[in-house]
N, C-alpha and C positions, 0 to 999 in steps of 0.2 A: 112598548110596555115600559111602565117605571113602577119599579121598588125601591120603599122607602122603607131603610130599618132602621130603628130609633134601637141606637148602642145599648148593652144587654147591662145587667143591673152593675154598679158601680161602687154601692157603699153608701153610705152615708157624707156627703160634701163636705158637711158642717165637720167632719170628725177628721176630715185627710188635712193634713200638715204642710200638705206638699204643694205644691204650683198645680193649676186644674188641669193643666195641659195632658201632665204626666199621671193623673188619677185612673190608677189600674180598675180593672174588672175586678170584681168580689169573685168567691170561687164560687157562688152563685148566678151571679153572672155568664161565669165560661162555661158552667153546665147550659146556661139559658143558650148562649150561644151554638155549644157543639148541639144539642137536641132541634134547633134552628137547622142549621147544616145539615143536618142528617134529614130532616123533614123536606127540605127542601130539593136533595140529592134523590133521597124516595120519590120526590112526587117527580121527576124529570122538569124541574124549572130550568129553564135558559135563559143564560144572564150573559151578555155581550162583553159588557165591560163592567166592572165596580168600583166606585168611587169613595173613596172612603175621608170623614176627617182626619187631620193630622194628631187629634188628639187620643191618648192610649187607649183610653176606654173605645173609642170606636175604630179604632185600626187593629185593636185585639180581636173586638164579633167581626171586621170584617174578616181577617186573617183565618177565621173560624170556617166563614161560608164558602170564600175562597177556596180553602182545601177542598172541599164537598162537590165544587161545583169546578173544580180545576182551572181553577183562577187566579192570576196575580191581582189583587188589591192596587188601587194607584190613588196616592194623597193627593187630593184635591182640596190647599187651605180657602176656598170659596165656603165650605163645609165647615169651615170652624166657625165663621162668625157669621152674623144675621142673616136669613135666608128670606127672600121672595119670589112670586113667580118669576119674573123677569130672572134674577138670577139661576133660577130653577130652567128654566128654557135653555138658556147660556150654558148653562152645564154640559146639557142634551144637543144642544144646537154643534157646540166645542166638540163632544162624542163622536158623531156622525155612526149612529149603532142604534139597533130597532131596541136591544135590552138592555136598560141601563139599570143598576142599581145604586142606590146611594146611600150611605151608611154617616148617620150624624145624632142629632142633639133635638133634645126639648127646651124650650116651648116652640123652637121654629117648624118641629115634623108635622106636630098636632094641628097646630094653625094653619101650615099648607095643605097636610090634606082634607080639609074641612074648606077652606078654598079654593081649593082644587074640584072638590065637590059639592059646591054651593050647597055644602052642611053649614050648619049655626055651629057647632061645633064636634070635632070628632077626638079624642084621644087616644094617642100612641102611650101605651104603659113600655118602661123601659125592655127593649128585646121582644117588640112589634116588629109587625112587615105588615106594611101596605104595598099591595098591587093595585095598577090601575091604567087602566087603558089613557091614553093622554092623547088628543090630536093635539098636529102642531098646526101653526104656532100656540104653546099654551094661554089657553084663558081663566078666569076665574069661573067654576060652574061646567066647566066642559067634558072633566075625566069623569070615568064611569071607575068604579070602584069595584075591583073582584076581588079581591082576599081583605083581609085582616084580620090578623095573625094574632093572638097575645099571647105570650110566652107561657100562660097558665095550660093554655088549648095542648101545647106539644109534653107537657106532664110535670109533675111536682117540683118545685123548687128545693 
């Protein structure tokens, strides 16, 4: 199984001053995230291992589900920058663990799981979870798609 959460709401980019690395969660965001956590703690999801970027925004939601799911978070910088299947396998292959989840960034989430799922196109709105059955080794067109989460589903912003 692979979940992919696309980091929970962040603010406005154009408006942070700061280096992107370091661009915190909005406090809409951490609500996106803790009600994530909580949903995903409810429904009895197992998650092996979490991979998360090194940048704040998605080390903060991962840090979120982590607690929920009584997990340590582990920075994987492959997640900060450009993501493809091949790297995406690598990830999972590097694992050696049936649940992985992976916690990062747009426009690279949307594009893979719409890849992944030989969709034309699927989008992760920020503080999504895609679940998704994946045989290995992964191909383009081969997972099968069971959840998609949008952060609206788990209740008001």
């Amino acid at each position: 199984m692979l979940h992919l959460l696309r980091h929970a709401h962040a603010g406005d980019p154009e408006k942070w001053t700061g280096p992107d690395e370091k661009r915190p969660l909005s406090k809409r965001g951490l609500r996106q995230a803790e009600r994530l956590a909580a949903f995903l703690a409810d429904h009895g999801v197992q998650v092996d291992l979490l991979l998360t970027s090194p940048k704040l925004r998605a080390s903060q939601t991962a840090d979120s589900v982590a607690e929920a799911l009584s997990l340590k978070p582990r920075i994987d910088e492959r997640l900060a920058g450009s993501l493809d299947i091949a790297r995406i396998d690598g990830l999972i292959r590097d694992a050696d663990v049936t649940n992985v989840m992976l916690v990062g960034h747009d426009p690279d989430f949307s594009s893979l799981l719409a890849e992944l799922c030989g969709a034309q196109a699927l989008a992760m709105r920020k503080g999504a979870l895609a679940t998704l059955d994946v045989p290995r080794p992964i191909r383009p067109g081969e997972a099968s798609l069971r959840w998609l989460v949008p952060p609206d589903l788990l209740g008001p912003d």
